[in-house]
N, C-alpha and C positions, 0 to 999 in steps of 0.2 A: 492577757487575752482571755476573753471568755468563751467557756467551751459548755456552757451550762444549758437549759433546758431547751425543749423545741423551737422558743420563740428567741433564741438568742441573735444575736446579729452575726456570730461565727456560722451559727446552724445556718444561718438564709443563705451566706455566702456560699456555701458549699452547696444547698443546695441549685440555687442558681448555676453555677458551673458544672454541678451535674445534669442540670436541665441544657441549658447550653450545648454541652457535650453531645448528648442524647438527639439534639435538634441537629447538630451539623451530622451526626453518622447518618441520618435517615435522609438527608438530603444527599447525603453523598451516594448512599447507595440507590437512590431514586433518581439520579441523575441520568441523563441517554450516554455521555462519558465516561460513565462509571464502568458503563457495559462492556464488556472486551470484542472486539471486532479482531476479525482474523485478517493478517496481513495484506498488502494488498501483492497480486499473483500476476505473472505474465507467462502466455503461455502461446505456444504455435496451435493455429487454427487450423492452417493450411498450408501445403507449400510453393507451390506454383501456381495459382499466381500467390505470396506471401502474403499470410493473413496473421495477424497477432490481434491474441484476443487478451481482456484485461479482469480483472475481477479484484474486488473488495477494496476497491477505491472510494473519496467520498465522493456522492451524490451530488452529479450534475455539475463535478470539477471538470475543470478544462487541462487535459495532459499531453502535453508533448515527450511523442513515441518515437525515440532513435535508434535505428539497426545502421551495428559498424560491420560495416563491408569496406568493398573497395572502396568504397567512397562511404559517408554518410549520409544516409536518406533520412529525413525526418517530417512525422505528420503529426497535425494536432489534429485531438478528436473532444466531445463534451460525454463525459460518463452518465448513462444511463440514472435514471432516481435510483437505484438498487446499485450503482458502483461499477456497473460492467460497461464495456466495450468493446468493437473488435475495431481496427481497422489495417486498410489493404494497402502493400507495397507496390505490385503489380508481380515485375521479375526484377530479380534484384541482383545484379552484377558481384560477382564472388573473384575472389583468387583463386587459382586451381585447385584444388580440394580443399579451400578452407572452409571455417564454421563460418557462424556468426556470432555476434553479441549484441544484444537490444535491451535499451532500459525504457521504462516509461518513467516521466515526473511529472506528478498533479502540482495542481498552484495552491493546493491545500498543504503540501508537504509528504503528500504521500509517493512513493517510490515502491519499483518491483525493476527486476531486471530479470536477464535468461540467455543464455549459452546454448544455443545449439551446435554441437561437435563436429569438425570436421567428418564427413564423409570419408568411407576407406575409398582411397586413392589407386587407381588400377594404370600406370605408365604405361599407355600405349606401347606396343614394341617398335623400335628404333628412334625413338624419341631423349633419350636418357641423356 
């Protein structure tokens, strides 16, 4: 192998995959993917009439938002260019002091979910 002066054919090689090297990190880090986005969120707006609202989804994905109740209700909404959304349940049928549980999932792959806790439960008297 030769390892001999600047114009050797070992020296190009090397230098070629350090240029190489060099071209792919500046792309990498130039990329809009490279960037870190902060997860995407699900969060209560309101409660009566139920509002959930969405944030750091992608841009103008279409998600369908499930709240497990007594039953399951589910809406599709299209996220904002900026990744947000809210949208409304109305009144949403519960079991006696239960929570809820509600995910969204984009068609991009993106996912948020959220627990809101049962309510403290006060037993009417002579109901028991």
């Amino acid at each position: 192998m030769d390892c001999g002066g600047p114009g050797s054919a070992y020296t190009q090689r090397v230098r070629t995959l350090a240029a190489l090297a060099a071209l792919a990190a500046a792309v990498a880090l130039a990329s809009p993917a490279a960037a870190v986005r902060p997860a995407p969120a699900l969060r209560l707006a309101h409660g009566q009439p139920l509002v959930l609202a969405g944030t750091h989804f992608t841009g103008r994905e279409r998600v369908t938002v499930t709240v497990h109740a007594r039953r399951p209700y589910f809406r599709r909404v299209v996220a904002h260019a900026d990744g947000s959304f809210s949208v409304s349940f109305g009144t949403v049928a519960t079991a006696s002091c239960a929570g809820l549980f509600a995910d969204a999932v984009g068609a991009a792959g993106d996912r948020a979910s959220l627990r809101i806790p049962r309510q403290a439960c006060i037993t009417p008297p002579g109901t028991n």
